[in-house]
C-alpha positions as a printed Julia matrix, in Angstrom:
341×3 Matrix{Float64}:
 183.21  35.32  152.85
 181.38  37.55  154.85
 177.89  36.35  155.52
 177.06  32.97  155.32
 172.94  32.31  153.93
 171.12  30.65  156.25
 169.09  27.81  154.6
 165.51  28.19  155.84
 164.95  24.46  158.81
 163.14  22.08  156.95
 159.36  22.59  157.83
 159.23  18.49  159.17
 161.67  16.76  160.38
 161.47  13.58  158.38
 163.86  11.01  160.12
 162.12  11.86  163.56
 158.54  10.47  161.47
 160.48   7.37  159.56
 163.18   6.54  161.46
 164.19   4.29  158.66
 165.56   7.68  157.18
 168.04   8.55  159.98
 170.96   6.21  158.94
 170.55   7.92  155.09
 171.47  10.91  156.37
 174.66  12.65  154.86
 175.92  16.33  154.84
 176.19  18.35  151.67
 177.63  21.57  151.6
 175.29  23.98  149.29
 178.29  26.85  147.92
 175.75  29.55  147.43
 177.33  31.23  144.08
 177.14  35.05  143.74
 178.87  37.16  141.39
 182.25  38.49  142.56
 185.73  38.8   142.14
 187.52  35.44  143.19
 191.28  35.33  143.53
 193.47  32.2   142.88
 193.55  31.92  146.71
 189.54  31.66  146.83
 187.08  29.02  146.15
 185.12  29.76  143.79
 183.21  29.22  140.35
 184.22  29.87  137.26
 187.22  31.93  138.76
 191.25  31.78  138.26
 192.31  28.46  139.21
 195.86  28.2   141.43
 197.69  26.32  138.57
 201.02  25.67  138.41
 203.21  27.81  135.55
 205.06  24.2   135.0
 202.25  22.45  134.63
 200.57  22.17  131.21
 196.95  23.48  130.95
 194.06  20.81  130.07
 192.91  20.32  126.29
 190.08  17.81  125.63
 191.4   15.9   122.13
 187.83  14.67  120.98
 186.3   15.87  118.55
 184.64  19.23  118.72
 181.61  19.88  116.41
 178.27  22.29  116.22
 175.32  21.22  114.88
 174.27  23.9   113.09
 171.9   25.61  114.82
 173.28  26.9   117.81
 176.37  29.39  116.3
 179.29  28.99  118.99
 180.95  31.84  120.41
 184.06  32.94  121.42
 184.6   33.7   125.47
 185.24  36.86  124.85
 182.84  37.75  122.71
 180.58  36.3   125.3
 181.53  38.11  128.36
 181.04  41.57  126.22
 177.64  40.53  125.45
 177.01  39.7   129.15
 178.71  43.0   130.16
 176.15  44.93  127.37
 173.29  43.35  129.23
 174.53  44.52  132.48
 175.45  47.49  131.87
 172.53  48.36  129.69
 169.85  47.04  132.51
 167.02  49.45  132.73
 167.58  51.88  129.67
 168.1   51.4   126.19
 170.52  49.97  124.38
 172.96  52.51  122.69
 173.37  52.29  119.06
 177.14  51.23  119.39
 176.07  48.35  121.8
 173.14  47.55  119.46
 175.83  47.29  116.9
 178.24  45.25  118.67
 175.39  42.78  119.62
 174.47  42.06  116.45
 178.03  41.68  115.38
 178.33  39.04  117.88
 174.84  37.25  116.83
 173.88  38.15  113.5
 170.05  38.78  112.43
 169.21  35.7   111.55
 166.69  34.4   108.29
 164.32  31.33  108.62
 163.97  28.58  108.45
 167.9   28.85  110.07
 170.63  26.96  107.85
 173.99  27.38  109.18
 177.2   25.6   108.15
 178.35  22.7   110.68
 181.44  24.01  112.14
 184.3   22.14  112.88
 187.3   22.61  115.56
 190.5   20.96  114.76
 192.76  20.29  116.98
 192.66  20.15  120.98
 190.7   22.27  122.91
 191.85  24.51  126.19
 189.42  23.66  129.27
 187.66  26.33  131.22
 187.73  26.72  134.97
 184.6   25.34  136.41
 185.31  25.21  140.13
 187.78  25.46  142.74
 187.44  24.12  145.84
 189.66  24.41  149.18
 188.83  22.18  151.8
 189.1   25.11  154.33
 185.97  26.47  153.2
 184.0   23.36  151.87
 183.61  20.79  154.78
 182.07  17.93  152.68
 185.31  17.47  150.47
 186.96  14.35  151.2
 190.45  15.19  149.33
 193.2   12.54  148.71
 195.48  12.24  151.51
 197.57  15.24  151.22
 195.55  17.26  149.01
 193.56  20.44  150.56
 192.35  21.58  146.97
 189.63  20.64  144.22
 190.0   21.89  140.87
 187.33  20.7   137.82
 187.71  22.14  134.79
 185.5   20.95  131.54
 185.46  21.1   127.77
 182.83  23.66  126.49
 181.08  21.53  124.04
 179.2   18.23  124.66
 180.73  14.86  125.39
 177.86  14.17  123.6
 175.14  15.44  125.72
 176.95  17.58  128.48
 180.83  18.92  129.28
 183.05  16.49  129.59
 184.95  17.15  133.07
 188.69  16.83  134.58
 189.39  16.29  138.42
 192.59  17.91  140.11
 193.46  17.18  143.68
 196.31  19.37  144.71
 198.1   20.81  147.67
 197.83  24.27  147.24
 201.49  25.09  149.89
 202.8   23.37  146.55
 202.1   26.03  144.2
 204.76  28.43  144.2
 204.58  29.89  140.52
 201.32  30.33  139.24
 199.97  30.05  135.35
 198.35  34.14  135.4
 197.11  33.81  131.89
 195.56  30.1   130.92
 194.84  29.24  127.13
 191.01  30.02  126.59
 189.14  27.88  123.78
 188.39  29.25  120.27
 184.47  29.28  121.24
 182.05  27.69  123.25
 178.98  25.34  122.2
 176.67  27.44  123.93
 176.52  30.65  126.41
 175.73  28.43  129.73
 179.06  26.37  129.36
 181.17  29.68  129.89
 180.96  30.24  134.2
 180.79  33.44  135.24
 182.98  34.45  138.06
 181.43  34.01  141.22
 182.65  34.02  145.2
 180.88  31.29  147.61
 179.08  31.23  150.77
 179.45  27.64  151.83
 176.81  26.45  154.08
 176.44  22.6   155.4
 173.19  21.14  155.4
 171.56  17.52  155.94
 170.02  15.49  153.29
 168.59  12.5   152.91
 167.7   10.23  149.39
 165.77  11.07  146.65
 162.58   8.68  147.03
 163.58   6.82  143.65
 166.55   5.38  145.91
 164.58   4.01  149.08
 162.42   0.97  149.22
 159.11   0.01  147.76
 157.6    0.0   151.2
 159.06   3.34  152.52
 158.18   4.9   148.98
 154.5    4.18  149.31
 154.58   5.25  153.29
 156.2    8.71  152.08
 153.49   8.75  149.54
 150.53   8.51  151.55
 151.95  10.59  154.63
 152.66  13.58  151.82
 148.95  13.55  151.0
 148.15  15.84  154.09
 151.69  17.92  154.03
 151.3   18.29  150.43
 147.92  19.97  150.57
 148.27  22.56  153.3
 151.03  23.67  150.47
 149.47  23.33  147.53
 151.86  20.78  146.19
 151.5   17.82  144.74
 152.03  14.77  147.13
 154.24  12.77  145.13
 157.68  15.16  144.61
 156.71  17.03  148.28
 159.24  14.52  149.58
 162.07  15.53  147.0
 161.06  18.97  146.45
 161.45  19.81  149.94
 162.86  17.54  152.73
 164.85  14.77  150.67
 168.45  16.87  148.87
 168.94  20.88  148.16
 168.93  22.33  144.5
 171.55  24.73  143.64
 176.02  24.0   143.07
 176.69  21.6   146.06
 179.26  19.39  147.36
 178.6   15.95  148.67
 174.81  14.84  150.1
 172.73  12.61  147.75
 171.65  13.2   144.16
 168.54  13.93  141.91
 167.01  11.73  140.23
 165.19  13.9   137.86
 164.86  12.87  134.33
 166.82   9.11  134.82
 166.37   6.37  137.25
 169.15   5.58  139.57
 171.11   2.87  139.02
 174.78   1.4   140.21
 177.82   3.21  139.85
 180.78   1.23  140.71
 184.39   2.48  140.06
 185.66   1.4   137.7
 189.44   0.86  139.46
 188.1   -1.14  142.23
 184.39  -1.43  142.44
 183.51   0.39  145.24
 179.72   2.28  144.91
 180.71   5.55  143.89
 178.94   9.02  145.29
 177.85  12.07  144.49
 181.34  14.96  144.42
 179.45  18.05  143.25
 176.48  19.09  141.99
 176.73  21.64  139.02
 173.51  22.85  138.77
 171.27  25.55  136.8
 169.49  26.33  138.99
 169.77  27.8   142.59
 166.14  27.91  143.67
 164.07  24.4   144.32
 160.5   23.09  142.39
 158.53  23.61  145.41
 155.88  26.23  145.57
 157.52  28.06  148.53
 161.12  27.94  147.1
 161.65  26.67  150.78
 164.94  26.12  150.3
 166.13  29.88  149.41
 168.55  30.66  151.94
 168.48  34.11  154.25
 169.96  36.56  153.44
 169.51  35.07  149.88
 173.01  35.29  148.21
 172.59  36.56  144.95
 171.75  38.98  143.18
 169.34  37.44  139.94
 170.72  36.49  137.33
 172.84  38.75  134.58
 170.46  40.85  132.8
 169.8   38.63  129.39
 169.94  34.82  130.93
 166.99  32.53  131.55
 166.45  31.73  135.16
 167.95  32.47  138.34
 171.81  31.53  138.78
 174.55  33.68  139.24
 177.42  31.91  137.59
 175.25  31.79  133.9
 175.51  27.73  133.64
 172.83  25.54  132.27
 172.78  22.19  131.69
 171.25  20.68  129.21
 167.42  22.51  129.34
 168.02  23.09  132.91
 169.02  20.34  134.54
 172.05  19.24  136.76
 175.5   17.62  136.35
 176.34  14.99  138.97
 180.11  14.8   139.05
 180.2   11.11  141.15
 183.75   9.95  143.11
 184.64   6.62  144.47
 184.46   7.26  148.47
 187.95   5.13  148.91
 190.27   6.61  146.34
 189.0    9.92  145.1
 191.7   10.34  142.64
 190.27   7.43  140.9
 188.66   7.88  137.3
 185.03   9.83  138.18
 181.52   9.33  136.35
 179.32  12.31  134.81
 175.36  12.27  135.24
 173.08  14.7   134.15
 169.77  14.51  135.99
């Protein structure tokens, strides 16, 4: 972790123009994905995890099914095609390659009718993120714990992966697992992570507008008009789009509120208001019309050559949204929530 991105000051300062916004204030850390090379000894997404040989590797038991349309594909078929794209960016495709893509994804005839395909049997877990607390200050681990694992099951639980939560101390891994199971195939391409190194960065945040008060909303509202204009935004998501909570993979700060409402989210151990974890995201860059929240240097380098959008470690969510992973803030080891936004 060489150089850390600079994320650009926020053009207002909006607590110093509504106080009311100053004791919302929380600290996120944005990771700032790019592709790499991570160890077992680095944070990172979609990397190796430090796992213990001992310990058995996570299977999801539901029930995995396609629908249909969408073929599923094996990892490894899906890192060749990504490595084909790469490789291949600027020039032609060689015949072998053309061959090899179209042995991995068929011509297809229309209207499309494929069989429904079935996986029996439990499914290994991919590596989504790991996590030390050396690097990302907004973990708040178990007592004991310096390390965050999530893995998740690469088909949807119905609408989105369903996730797992380790805490760990990483001094207690002595003999790692070098070579994990890998599923059969994944539901589609942006549920396989590729490998990427961070550039953790802490930032302040402050609520999406959905989560303050009636009053404050309409204040926000009307003071946007003005802001709005001089950047040819609309006035009512300048708030959200740039000085309420970052886009991008992010620990901790305040969620999105995107396509849902927010609502409660007690634990369901002991009833404490649970809060955002991490923020899986699709996308790195912001709606605004100035991407204002691009960091300097920017840390990527686009996406792989063949993938929609802008986002180093090839996830998407749903049609590009994000996955809220959400904690309870006194035992973080109790059961977590899932929110797609």
């Amino acid at each position: 972790m060489n150089v850390t991105p600079v994320t650009p000051p926020r053009p207002i300062d909006v607590a110093a123009v509504f106080p009311q916004l100053a004791p919302l204030a929380r600290t996120a850390t944005r990771l700032h994905p790019r592709p790499g090379a991570p160890t077992w000894h680095d944070s990172s997404i979609g990397g190796p995890l430090l796992w213990p040989a001992e310990e058995p590797w996570p299977h999801c038991e539901e029930p995995h099914v396609v629908d249909g349309i969408n073929p599923a594909q094996s990892p490894a078929d899906l890192r060749l095609e990504r490595r084909i794209f790469a490789a291949s960016h600027g020039r032609d495709l060689t015949p072998e390659e053309r061959e090899t893509l179209e042995r991995i994804r068929p011509p297809r005839t229309y209207p499309v009718r494929l069989a429904v395909q079935a996986y029996d049997g439990p499914i290994a877990m991919l590596p989504v993120a790991q996590l030390y607390v050396r690097d990302v200050p907004d973990l708040s681990p178990p007592e004991g714990k310096d390390l965050l694992q999530v893995l998740w099951c690469p088909f949807d639980h119905p609408i989105m992966p369903r996730t797992l939560l380790f805490w760990r101390s990483a001094a207690a891994v002595t003999d790692i697992l070098d070579t994990p199971p890998e599923p059969p195939a994944v539901q589609f391409d942006g549920y396989l992570p590729e490998p990427c190194v961070l550039e953790p960065e802490q930032i302040t945040e402050y609520p999406d507008h959905l989560e303050l008060s009636e009053e404050l909303q309409e204040q926000l509202k009307q003071w946007s008009v003005p802001q709005a204009a001089e950047e040819d935004m609309d006035p009512d998501t300048y708030y959200d789009c740039v000085l309420s909570n970052a886009p991008g993979w992010k620990v901790g700060g305040w969620p999105a509120w995107n396509s849902t409402d927010p609502s409660p989210q007690p634990c369901s151990e002991c009833g404490t208001g649970m809060q955002v974890l991490m923020t899986v995201a699709t996308f790195e860059e912001g709606d605004d019309a100035g991407n204002s929240w691009s960091p300097h240097p920017h840390p990527g380098a686009g996406p792989y050559p063949g993938h929609r959008g802008y986002n180093a470690t090839g996830v998407q969510i749903g049609s590009g949204y994000r996955q809220h992973l959400f904690v309870c803030p006194a035992k973080p080891e109790h059961p977590h929530i899932e929110l797609m936004t």
